[in-house]
C-alpha positions as CSV (number, residue, x, y, z in Angstrom):
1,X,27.4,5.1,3.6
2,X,25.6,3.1,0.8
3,X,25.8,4.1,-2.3
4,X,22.9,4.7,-4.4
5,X,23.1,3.8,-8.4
6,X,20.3,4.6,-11.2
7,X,19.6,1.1,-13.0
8,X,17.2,2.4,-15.6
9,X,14.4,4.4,-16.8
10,X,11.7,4.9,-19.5
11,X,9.6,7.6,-20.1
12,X,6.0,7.7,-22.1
13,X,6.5,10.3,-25.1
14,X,6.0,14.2,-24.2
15,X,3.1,15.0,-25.8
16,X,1.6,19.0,-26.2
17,X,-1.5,19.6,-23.9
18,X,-4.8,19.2,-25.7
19,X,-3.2,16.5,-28.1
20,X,-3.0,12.6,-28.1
21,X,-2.9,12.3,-24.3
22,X,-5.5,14.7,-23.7
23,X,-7.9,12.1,-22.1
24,X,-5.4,10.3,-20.0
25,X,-5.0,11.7,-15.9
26,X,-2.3,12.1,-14.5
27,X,-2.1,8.7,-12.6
28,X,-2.3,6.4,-16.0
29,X,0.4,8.6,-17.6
30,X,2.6,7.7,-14.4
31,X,1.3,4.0,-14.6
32,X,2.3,3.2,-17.8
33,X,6.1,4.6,-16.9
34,X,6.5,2.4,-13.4
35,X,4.6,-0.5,-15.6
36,X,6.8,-0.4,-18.5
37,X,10.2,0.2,-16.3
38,X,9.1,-2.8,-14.3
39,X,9.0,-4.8,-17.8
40,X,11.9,-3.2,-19.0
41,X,14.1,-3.8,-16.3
42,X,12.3,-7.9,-15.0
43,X,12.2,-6.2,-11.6
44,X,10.4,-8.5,-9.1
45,X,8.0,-6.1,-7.5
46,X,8.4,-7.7,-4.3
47,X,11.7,-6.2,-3.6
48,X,10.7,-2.4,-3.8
49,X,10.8,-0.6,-1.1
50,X,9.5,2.6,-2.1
51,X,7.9,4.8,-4.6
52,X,8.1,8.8,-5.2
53,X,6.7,10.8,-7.6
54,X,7.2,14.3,-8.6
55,X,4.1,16.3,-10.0
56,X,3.3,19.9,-9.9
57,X,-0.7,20.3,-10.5
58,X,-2.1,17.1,-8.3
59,X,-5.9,16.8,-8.9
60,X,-7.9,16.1,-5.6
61,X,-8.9,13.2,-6.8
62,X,-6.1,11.7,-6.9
63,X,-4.5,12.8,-3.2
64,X,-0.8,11.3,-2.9
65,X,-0.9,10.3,-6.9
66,X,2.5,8.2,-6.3
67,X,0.7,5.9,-4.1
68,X,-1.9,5.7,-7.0
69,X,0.3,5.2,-9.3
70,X,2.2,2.4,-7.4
71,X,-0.8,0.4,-6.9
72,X,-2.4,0.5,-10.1
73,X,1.3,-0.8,-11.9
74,X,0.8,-3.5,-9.4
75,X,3.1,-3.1,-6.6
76,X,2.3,-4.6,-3.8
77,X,0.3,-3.2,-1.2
78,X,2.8,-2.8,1.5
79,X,5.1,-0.4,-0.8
80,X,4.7,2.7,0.3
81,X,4.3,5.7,-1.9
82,X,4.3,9.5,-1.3
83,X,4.5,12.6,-4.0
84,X,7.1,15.3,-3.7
85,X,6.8,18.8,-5.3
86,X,9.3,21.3,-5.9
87,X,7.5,23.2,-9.2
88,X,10.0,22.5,-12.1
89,X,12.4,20.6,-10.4
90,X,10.0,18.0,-8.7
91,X,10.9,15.0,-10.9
92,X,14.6,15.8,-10.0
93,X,13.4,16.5,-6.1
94,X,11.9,12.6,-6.8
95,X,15.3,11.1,-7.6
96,X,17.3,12.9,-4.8
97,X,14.9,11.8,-2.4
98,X,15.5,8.0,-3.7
99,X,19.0,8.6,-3.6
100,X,19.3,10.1,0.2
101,X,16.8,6.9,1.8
102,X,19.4,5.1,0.0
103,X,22.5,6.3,1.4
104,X,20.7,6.6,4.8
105,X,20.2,2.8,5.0
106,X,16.1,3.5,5.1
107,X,15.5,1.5,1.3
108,X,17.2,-0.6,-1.2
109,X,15.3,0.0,-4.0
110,X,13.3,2.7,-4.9
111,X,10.9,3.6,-7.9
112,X,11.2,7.4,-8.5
113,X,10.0,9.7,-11.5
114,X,7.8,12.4,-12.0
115,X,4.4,12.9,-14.1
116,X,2.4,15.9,-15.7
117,X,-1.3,15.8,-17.3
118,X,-1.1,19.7,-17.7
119,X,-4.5,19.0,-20.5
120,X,-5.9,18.6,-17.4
121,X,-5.4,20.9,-15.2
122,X,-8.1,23.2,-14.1
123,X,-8.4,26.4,-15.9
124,X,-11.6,27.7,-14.8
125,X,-13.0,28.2,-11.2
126,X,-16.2,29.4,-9.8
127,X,-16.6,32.5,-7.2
128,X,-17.2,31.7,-3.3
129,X,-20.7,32.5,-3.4
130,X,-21.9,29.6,-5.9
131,X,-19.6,27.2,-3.8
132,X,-21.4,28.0,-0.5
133,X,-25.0,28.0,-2.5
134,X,-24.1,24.5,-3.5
135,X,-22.9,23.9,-0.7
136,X,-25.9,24.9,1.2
137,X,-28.3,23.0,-1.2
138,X,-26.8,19.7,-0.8
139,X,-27.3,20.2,3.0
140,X,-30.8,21.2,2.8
141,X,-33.3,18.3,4.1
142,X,-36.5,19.5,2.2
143,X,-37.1,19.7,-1.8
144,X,-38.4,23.6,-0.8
145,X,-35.4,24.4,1.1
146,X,-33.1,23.2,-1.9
147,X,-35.0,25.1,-4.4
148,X,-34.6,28.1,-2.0
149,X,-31.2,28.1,-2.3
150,X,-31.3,27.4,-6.0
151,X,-33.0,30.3,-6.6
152,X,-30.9,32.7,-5.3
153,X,-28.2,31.7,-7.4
154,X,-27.7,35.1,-9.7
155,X,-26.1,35.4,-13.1
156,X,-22.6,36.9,-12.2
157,X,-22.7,33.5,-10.1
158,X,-21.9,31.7,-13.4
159,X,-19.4,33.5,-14.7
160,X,-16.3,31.0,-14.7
161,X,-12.4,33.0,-13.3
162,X,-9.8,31.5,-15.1
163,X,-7.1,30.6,-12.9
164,X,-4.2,32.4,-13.7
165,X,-0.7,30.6,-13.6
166,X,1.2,33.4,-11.8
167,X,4.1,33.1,-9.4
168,X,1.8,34.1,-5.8
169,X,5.5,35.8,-4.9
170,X,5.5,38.3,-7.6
171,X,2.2,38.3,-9.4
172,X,4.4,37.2,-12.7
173,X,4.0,34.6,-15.4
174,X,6.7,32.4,-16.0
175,X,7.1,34.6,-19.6
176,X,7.2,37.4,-17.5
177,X,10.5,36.5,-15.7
178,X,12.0,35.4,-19.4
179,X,11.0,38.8,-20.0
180,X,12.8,40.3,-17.5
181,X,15.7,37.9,-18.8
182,X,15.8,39.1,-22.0
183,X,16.1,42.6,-21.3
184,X,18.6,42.3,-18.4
185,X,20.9,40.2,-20.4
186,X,20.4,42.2,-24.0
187,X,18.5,39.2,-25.6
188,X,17.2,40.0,-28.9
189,X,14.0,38.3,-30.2
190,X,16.4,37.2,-33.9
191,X,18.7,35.3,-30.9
192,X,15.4,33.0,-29.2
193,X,14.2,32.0,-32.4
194,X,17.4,31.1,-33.6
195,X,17.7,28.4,-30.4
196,X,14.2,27.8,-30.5
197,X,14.8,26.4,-34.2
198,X,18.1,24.5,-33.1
199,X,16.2,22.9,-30.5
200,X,13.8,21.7,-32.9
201,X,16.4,20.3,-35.7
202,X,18.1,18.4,-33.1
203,X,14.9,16.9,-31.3
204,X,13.9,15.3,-34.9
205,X,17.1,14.7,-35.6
206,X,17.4,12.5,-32.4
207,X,13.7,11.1,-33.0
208,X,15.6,7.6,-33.3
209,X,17.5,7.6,-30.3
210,X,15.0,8.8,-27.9
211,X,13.4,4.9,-28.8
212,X,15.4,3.8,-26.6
213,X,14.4,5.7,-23.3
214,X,10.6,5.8,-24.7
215,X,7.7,3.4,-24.0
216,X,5.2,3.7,-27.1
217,X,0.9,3.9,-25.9
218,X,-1.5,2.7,-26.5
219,X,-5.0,4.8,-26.7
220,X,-8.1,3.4,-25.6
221,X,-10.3,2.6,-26.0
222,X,-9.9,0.2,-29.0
223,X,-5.7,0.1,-28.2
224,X,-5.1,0.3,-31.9
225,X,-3.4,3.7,-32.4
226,X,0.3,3.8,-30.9
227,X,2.2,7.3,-30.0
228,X,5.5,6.2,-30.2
229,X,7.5,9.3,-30.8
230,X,7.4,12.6,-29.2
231,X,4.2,14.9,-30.2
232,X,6.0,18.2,-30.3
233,X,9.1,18.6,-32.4
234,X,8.3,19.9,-36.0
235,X,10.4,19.2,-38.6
236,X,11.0,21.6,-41.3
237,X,10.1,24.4,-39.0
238,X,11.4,27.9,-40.3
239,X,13.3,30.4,-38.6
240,X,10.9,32.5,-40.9
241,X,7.5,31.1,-39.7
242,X,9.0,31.6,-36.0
243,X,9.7,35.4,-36.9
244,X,5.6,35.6,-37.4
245,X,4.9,35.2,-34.5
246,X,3.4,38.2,-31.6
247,X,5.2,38.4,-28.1
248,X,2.7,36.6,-25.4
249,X,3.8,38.3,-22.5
250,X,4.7,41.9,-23.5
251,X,2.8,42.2,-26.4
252,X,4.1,45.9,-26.9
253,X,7.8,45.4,-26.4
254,X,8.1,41.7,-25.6
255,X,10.4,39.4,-27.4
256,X,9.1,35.9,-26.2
257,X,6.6,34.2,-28.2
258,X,5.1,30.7,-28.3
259,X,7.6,29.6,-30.4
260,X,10.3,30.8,-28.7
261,X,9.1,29.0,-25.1
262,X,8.4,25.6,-24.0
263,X,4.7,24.2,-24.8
264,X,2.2,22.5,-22.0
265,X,2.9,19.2,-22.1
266,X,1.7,15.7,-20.9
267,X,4.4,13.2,-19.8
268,X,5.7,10.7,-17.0
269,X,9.2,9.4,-16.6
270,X,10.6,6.5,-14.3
271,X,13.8,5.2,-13.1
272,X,14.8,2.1,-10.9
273,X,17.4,3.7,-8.2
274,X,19.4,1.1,-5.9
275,X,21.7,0.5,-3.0
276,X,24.7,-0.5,-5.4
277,X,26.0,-3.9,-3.7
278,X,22.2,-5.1,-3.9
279,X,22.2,-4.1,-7.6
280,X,25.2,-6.4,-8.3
281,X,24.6,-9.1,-6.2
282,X,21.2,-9.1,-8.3
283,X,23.0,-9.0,-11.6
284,X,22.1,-5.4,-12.8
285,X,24.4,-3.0,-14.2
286,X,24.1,0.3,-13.1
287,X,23.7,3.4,-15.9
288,X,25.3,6.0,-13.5
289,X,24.8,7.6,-10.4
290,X,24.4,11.3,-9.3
291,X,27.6,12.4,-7.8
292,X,26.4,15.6,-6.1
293,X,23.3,17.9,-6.1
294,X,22.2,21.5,-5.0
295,X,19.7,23.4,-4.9
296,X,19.7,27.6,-4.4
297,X,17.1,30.0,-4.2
298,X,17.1,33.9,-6.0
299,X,14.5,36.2,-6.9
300,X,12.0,34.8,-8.3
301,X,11.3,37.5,-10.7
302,X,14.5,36.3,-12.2
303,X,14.0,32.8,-11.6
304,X,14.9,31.5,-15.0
305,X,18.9,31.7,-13.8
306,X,18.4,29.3,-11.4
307,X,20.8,26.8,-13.3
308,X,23.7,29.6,-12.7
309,X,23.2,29.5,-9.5
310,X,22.8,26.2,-8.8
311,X,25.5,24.6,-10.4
312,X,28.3,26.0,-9.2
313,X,26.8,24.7,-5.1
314,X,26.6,21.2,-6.9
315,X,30.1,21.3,-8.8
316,X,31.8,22.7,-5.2
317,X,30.1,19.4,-3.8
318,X,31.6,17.1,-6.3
319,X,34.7,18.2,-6.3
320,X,34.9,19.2,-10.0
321,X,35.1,21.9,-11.9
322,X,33.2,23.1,-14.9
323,X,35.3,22.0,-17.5
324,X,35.1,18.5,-16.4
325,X,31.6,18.0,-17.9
326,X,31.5,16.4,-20.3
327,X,27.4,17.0,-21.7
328,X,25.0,19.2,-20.1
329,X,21.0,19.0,-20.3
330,X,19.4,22.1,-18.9
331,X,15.6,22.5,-19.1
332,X,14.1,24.9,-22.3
333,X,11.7,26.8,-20.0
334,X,12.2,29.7,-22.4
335,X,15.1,30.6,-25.0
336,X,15.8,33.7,-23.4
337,X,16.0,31.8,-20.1
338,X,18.7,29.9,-21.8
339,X,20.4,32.2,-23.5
340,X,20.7,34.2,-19.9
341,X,22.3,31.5,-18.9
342,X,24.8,31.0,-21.0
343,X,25.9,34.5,-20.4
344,X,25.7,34.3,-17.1
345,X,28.0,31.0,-17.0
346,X,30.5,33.0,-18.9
347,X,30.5,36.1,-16.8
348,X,32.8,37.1,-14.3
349,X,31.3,40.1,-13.1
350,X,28.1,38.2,-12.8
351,X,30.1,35.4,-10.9
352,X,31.6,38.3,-8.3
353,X,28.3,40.7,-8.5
354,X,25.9,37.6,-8.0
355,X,27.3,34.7,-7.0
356,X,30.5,36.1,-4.3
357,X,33.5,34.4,-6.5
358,X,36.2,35.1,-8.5
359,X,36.0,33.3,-11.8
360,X,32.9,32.5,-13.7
361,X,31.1,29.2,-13.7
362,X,32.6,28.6,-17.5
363,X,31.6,29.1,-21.1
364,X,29.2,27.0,-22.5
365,X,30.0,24.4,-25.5
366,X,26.3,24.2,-27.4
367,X,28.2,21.0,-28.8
368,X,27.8,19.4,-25.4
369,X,24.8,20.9,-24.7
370,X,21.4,19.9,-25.1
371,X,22.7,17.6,-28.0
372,X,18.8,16.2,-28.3
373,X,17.5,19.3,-28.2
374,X,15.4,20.2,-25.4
375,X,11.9,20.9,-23.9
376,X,11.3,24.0,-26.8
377,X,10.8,21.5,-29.0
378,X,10.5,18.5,-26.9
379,X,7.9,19.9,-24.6
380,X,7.8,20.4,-20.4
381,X,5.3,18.5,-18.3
382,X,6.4,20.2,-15.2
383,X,6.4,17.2,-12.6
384,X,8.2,15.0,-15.4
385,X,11.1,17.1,-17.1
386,X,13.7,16.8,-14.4
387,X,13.4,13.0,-15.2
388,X,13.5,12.9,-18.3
389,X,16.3,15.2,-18.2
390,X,18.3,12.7,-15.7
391,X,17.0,9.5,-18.1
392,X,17.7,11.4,-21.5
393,X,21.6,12.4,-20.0
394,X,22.3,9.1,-18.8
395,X,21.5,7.4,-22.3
396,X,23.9,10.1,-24.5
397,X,26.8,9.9,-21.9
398,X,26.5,6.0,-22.2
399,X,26.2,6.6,-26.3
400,X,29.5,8.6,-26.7
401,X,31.4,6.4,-24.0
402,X,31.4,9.7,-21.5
403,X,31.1,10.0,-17.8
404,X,30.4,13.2,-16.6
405,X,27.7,15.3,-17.1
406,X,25.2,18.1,-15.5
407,X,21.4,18.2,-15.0
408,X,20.2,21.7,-14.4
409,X,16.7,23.4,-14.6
410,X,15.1,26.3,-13.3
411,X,12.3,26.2,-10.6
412,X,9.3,28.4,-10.8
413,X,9.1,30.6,-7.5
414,X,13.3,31.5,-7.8
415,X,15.2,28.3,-7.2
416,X,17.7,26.7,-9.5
417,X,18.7,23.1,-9.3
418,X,21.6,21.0,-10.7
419,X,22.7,17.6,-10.5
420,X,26.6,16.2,-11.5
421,X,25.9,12.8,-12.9
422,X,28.6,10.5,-13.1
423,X,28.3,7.1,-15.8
424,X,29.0,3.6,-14.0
């Protein structure tokens, strides 16, 4: 079986929703990132075999925005492109694919990321009966007929519905389920804000390093302002101006808070996965490769432990255990999320109540863990984090001369992913 080795990646900076990349789709987000990874990496276009992209919220418009994406960064026309979407974990769902046409013989070299334009996602929708009126109209073939139908449009017509971001399994919010979290797990508010702060201090405190993995933009239309740093993490933020904050979810007894919880974010990350022996023979050297991966499903009302569930399928497949990893990156949906997690690693009884085995997963070292901080601060375009959570791992282990460590997120709708990476 080939083996399948990550080359490379960039990402475009994570930027909060409503903010620098307000104005830029989806599809130029994800350009720029397969653009600037073919510039960064000299790859000949020519060779690619294939492109997949990760995104959660695809706009019609842009049906199958991978093969969008690959066209306008000027692939040629005969790569083929499709999307993949598994919530949360889609830009990781990206990758694995890449990785599994690989070690199937079916591609060489594949392009495979994931992008998020959550500034414009639709928040507003109109009821059935303006659609059909419309609808109606536009079919009509006299002026009389048209205004007909026009006219019986009726106030309560116009009324927009916001679309509400709820799990369809559950009726929750994602706050919800870190809700449940906190209270299940005895997770004080003091306790989120506390990591929601240390998530912050080390994201500016990494600002520096993360040039490495980031491609600055350009905004049009005159091309003369740059973002070249993440638009999110706040330095001198306060555990005190955190503490102001009201609960979002639970506004009576609630604990999380928009401080406390990852922001909507724009973003697009790419990396260059390929068969290894064609890597070498070209002359790359590989960053790493991903030794095993898993994916497991729970209820999604408690979806945000999908990382303690996940990893231990994924560590059972790479034939290592816990305390071989060296640095972990695990997705900031929430604090509490997090902080559940970490319990839950640690816990026996969970391990035999929840997961059937004898000895926890293992406790958690915070100084391996999220050393860059993490999507709290740095924000979490949905489609894009699990890349940028594979690109931003691969750099540190390379950094500290390391070779193992663990990509894990939780996956709106009760899944949990995790990926053992191992450095080349």
């Amino acid at each position: 079986m080939a083996e399948a080795v990550i080359i490379d990646g960039i990402r475009t900076p994570f930027a909060r929703s409503g903010t620098v990349f307000k104005n830029i789709p989806a599809e130029e987000l994800g350009r720029l990132a397969v653009h600037e990874l073919i510039e960064k990496t000299a790859l000949d276009p020519k060779i690619v075999d294939e492109v997949i992209i990760g995104t959660v919220s695809q706009m019609v418009d842009t049906a199958n925005v991978s093969r969008v994406i690959a066209q306008r960064a000027g692939l040629p026309s005969r790569v083929p492109a499709y999307t993949v979407n598994r919530n949360c974990a889609s830009g990781l769902e990206a990758i694995g694919s890449a990785i599994e046409k690989i070690r199937a013989g079916m591609a060489e070299v594949v392009i495979a990321g994931g992008v998020e334009s959550m500034s414009n996602i639709p928040i507003f929708y109109y009821g059935k009966r303006l659609t059909e009126i419309l609808i109606d109209a536009s079919k009509a073939k006299t002026l009389v007929q048209k205004i007909a139908k026009f006219a019986s449009i009726r106030p309560r017509d116009l009324k927009p519905s916001i679309i509400s971001q709820t799990d369809p399994l559950n009726d929750m919010r994602m706050g919800d389920t870190a809700e449940v979290l906190a209270k299940e797990f005895g997770i004080s508010r003091e306790e989120q804000d506390v990591f929601a702060l240390m998530s912050h201090q080390r994201a500016v405190t990494a600002r520096s390093r993360f040039t490495e993995e980031i491609a600055p933009v350009y905004l049009s239309p005159r091309y003369e302002t740059v973002v070249k740093n993440d638009v999110g993490p706040r330095e001198g933020q306060k555990i005190e101006d955190l503490a102001r904050l009201r609960p979002v979810f639970d506004r009576r007894n609630g604990s999380v808070t928009a401080g406390n919880a990852s922001p909507l974010t724009d973003g697009a990350a790419a990396l260059l996965i390929m068969n290894e022996e064609k890597a070498r023979a070209i002359g790359y050297k590989p960053l790493g490769r991903v030794r095993a991966y898993a994916y497991a499903g729970l209820d999604p009302a408690r979806m945000g432990l999908g990382p303690s569930f996940a990893t231990p399928l994924a560590l059972d497949r790479a034939g290592m255990k816990f305390s071989d990893i060296e640095l972990i990156e695990m997705n900031e949906a929430f604090a509490a999320q997090i902080l559940a997690n970490e319990k839950a690693f640690g816990s026996k009884k969970f391990a035999q109540e929840q997961l059937g085995r004898n000895e926890p997963i293992g406790e958690i070292d915070r100084s391996r863990f999220n050393v860059n901080g993490g999507a709290i601060a740095l924000g979490h375009p949905l489609g894009a984090s699990g890349a940028r959570l594979m690109l931003t791992l691969l750099y540190e282990l390379r950094r500290r001369n390391q070779s193992i460590g663990l990509v894990t997120l939780c996956v709106g709708g009760g899944q949990g992913a995790a990926y053992v990476v191992e450095r080349r």
